[in-house]
C-alpha positions as CSV (number, residue, x, y, z in Angstrom):
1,X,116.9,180.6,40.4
2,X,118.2,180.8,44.0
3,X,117.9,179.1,46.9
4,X,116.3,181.2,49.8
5,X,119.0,180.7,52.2
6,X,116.5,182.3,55.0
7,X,114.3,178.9,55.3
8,X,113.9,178.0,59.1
9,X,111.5,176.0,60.7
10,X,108.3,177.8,61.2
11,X,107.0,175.9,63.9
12,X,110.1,176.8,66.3
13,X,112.5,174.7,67.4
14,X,111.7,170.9,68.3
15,X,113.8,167.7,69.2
16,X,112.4,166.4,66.3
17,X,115.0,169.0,64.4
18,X,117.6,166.9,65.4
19,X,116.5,164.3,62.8
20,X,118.4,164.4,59.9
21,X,116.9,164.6,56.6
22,X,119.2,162.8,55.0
23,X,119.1,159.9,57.2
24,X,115.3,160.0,57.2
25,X,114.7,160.1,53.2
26,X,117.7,157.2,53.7
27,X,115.3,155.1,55.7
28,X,112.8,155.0,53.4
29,X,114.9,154.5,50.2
30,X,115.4,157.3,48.8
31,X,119.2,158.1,48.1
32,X,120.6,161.4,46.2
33,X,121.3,161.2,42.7
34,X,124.1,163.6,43.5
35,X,126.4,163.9,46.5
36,X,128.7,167.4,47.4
37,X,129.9,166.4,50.5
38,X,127.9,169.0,52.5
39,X,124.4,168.7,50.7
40,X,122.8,166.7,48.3
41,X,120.6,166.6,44.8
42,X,117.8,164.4,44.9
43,X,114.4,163.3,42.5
44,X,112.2,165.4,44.6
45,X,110.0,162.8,46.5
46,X,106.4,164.2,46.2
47,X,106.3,165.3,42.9
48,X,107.7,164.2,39.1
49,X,111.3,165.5,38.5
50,X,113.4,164.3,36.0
51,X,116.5,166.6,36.9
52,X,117.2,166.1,40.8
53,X,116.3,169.5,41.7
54,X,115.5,168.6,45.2
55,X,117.8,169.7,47.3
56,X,119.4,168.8,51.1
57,X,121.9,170.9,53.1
58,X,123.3,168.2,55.4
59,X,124.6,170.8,57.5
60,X,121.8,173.2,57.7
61,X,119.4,170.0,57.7
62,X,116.9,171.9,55.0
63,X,115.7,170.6,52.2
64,X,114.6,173.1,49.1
65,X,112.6,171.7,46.1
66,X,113.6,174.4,42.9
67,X,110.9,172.8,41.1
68,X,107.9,174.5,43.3
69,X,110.3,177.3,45.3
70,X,109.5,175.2,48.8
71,X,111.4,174.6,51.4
72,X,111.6,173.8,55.4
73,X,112.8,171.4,58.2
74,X,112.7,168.1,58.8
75,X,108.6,168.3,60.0
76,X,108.0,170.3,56.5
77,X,108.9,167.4,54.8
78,X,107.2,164.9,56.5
79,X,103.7,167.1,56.2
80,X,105.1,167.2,52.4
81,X,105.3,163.4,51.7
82,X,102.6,162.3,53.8
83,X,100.1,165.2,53.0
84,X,99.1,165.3,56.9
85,X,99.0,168.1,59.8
86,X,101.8,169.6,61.5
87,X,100.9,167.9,64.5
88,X,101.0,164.0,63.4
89,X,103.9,164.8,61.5
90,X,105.9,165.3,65.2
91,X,104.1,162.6,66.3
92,X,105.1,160.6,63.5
93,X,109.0,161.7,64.0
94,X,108.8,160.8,67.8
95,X,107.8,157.5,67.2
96,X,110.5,156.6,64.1
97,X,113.5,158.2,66.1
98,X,114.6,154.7,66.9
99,X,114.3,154.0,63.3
100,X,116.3,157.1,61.7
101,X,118.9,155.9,64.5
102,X,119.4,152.5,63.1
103,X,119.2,154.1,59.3
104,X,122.8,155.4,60.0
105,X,124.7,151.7,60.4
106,X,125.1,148.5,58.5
107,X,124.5,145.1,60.0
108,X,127.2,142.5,59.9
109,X,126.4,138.8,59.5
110,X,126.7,138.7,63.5
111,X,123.5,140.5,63.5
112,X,125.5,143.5,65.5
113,X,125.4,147.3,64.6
114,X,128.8,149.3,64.5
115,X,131.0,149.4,67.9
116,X,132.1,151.6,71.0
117,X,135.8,152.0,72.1
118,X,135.5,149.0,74.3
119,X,134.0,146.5,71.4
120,X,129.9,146.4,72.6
121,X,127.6,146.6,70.2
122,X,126.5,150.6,70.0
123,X,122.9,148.9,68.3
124,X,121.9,145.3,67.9
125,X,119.4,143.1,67.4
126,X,119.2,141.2,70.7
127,X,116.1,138.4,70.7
128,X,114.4,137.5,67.6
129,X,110.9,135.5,68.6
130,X,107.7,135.0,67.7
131,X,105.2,137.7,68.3
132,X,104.4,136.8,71.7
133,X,104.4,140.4,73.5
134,X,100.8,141.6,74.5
135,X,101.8,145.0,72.5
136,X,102.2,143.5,69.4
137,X,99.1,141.0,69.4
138,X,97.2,144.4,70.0
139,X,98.9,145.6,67.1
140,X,98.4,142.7,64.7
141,X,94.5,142.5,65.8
142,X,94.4,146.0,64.9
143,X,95.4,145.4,61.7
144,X,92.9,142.7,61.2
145,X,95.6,139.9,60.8
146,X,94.9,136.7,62.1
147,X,98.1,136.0,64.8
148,X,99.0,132.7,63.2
149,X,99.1,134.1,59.8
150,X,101.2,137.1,61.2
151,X,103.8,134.1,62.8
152,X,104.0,132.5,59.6
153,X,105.6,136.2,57.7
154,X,106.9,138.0,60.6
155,X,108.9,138.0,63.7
156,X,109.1,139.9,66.8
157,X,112.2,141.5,67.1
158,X,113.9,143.0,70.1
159,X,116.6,145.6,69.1
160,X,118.8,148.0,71.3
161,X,119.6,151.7,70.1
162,X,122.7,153.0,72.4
163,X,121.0,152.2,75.8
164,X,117.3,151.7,75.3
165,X,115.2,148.7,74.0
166,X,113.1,148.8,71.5
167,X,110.8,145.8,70.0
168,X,108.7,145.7,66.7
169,X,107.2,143.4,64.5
170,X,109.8,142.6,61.9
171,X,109.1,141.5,58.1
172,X,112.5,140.1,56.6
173,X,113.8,141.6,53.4
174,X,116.0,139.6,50.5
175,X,119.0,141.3,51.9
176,X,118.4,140.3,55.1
177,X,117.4,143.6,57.0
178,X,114.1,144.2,58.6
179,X,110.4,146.0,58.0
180,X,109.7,147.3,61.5
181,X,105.8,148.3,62.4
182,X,104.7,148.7,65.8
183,X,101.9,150.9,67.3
184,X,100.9,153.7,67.0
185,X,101.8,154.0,63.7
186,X,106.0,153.5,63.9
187,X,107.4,152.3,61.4
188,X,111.2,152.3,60.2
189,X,113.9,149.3,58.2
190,X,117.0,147.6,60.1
191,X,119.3,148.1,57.1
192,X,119.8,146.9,54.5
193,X,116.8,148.4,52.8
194,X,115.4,145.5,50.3
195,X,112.4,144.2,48.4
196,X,111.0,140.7,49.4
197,X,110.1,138.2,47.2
198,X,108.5,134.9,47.1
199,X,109.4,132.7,44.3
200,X,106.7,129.7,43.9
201,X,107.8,129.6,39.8
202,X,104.9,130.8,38.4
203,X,104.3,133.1,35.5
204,X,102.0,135.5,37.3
205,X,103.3,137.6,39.5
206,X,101.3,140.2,42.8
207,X,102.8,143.5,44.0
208,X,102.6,144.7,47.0
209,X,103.3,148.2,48.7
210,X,103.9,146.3,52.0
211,X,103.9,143.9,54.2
212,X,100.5,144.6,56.2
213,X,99.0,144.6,52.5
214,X,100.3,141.2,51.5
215,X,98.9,139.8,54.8
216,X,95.9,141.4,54.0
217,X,95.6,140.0,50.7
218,X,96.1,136.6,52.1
219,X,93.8,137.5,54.7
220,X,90.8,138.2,52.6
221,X,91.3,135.3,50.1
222,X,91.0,133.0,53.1
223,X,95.0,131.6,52.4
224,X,98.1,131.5,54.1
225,X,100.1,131.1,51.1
226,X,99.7,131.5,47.5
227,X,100.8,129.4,44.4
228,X,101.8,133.3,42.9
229,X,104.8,134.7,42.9
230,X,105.2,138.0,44.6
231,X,106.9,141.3,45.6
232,X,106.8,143.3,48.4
233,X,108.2,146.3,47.6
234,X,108.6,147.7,51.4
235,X,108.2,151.4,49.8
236,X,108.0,152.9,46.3
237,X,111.5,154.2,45.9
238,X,112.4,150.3,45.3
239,X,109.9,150.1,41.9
240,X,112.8,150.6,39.9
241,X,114.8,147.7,41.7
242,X,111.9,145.1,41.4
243,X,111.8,145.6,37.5
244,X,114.2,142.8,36.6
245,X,112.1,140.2,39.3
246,X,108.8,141.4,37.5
247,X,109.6,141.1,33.8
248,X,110.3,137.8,34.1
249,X,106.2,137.3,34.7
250,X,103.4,137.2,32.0
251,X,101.1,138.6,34.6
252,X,101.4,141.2,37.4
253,X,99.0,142.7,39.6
254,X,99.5,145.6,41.4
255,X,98.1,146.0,45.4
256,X,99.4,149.8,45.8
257,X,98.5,152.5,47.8
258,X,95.1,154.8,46.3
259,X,97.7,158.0,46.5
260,X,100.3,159.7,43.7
261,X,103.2,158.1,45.0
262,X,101.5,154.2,44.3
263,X,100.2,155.8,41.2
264,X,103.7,156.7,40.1
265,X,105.3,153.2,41.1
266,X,102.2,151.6,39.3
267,X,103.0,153.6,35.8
268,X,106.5,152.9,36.3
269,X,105.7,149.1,36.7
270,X,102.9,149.1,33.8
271,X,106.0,150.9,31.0
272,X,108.4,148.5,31.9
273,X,106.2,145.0,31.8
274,X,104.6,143.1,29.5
275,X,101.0,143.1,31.2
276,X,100.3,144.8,34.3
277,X,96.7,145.6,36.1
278,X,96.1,147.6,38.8
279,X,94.3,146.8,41.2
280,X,94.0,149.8,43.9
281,X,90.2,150.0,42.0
282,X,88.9,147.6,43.8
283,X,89.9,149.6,47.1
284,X,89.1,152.9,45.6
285,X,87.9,155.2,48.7
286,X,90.8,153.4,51.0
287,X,94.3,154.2,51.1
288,X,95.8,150.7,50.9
289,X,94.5,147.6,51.1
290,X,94.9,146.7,54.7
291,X,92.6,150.0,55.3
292,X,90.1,148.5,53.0
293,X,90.5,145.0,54.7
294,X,90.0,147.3,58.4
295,X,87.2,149.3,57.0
296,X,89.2,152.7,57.2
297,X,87.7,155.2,54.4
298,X,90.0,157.6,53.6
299,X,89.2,161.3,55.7
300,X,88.0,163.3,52.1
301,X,85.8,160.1,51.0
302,X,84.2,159.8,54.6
303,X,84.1,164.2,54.2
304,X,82.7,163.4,50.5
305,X,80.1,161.0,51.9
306,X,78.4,163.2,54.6
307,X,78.2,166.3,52.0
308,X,75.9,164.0,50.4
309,X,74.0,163.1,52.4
310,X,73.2,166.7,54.0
């Protein structure tokens, strides 16, 4: 089988282009399991693959997946992985440009990001706060969080990408780098990519996709902390890195997202553990469990519903 070196973007050309794919699967965890130099062999994201017959061209920045014979840009992809329209796949790429820019460096204990000729920082992290900005309350509200249980988990944190300033809410990883969310739906990590965990020494042990589902959790169990242990996996290429953390509980319970790639992470957490339950049926209809906790069915259930009724 050949790769059909003819792929281009179908949609024309676009800033979002410029994105590399490498960088963006980077962001969200996923690495190759082979590197050449110019391209790259990875598990293909959307689908099970045992063989890394996904591959990148760094310099074309194409991906092609041998397994099904696709293939495309940057935009491809992202319709790919997060089954949606061409149209909120730019929109999602225009809002996480700031992200795949910060993907590219490594944070020093001086919280500063890599260095021009004359030694300032070419990204940094330049105010870490409270959420205090009128943006971000919005965005918390939105997500039906109370603010003071938000404060408690998160920050707001003001970061610089070459000359422009961004701000997001920030979740804090084990290693130290940051969850970013901020409306509309932007979302990216300020290396290092990590799981969180909170360790209160007990033998049962919650999982969460991430970190608008954990508040969530809290948030419907009336709570600002629980006597549990938990994960947060922050996405579901880290699965196979929380393994150690969760076999050392007698009881897990999953919180992933009602799609195949928290499926996946689920089965991959249930053959590796002693006992584990998931517990995306009692959310079935909603996509995680901060959409169940906001009331936002899933388009083909709310499609499913009025065919009934008619």
């Amino acid at each position: 089988m050949q790769q059909n070196n003819k792929i281009t973007d179908k949609y024309g050309t676009s800033r979002n282009k410029k994105i590399s794919i490498r960088e963006y699967l980077k962001n969200v965890g996923i690495l190759p399991k082979k590197d050449f130099g110019y391209y790259g062999m990875y598990l293909c994201p959307f689908r099970e693959d045992q063989n890394a017959s996904f591959k990148v061209d760094y310099r074309q920045n194409i991906w092609y997946d041998f397994g099904t014979n696709e293939g495309g840009s940057i935009i491809d992809l992202v319709m790919k992985l997060d089954n949606c329209t061409f149209h909120e796949a730019a929109t999602r790429l225009e809002n996480n440009i700031a992200g795949i820019c910060l993907s590219s460096f490594s944070f020093h204990r001086d919280n500063t990001l890599d260095k021009k000729e004359n030694n300032e920082p070419a990204i940094a992290i330049r105010d870490i706060r409270g959420i205090s900005h009128s943006k971000l309350i919005e965005w918390v509200n939105m997500r039906k969080i109370d603010l003071s249980l938000a404060n408690l988990y998160c920050r707001e944190v003001h970061y610089q990408v070459r000359d422009r300033m961004y701000f997001s809410v920030g979740f804090g990883n084990d290693n130290g780098g940051y969850e970013l969310s901020s409306p509309p739906n932007f979302k990216a990590c300020i290396p290092p990519k990590a799981t969180t965990t909170i360790k209160n020494r007990h033998n049962t042990c919650l999982v969460f996709e991430g970190f608008w589902d954990f508040l969530s959790y809290l948030t419907l169990q009336k709570i600002e902390r629980t006597k549990y242990d938990v994960a947060i996996l922050n996405s579901v290429a880290n699965a196979q890195k929380i393994l150690p953390f969760l076999k050392e509980h007698k009881n897990i319970y999953a919180f992933l997202d009602n799609d195949e790639a928290g499926r996946k992470a689920f089965q991959k957490i249930k053959s590796s553990c002693f006992s584990a339950d998931d517990m995306s049926e009692r959310y079935t209809g909603y996509k995680d469990l901060n959409d169940y906790l906001c009331g936002k069915k899933q388009v083909k259930e709310i499609m499913k519903s009025r065919g009934s009724r008619l």
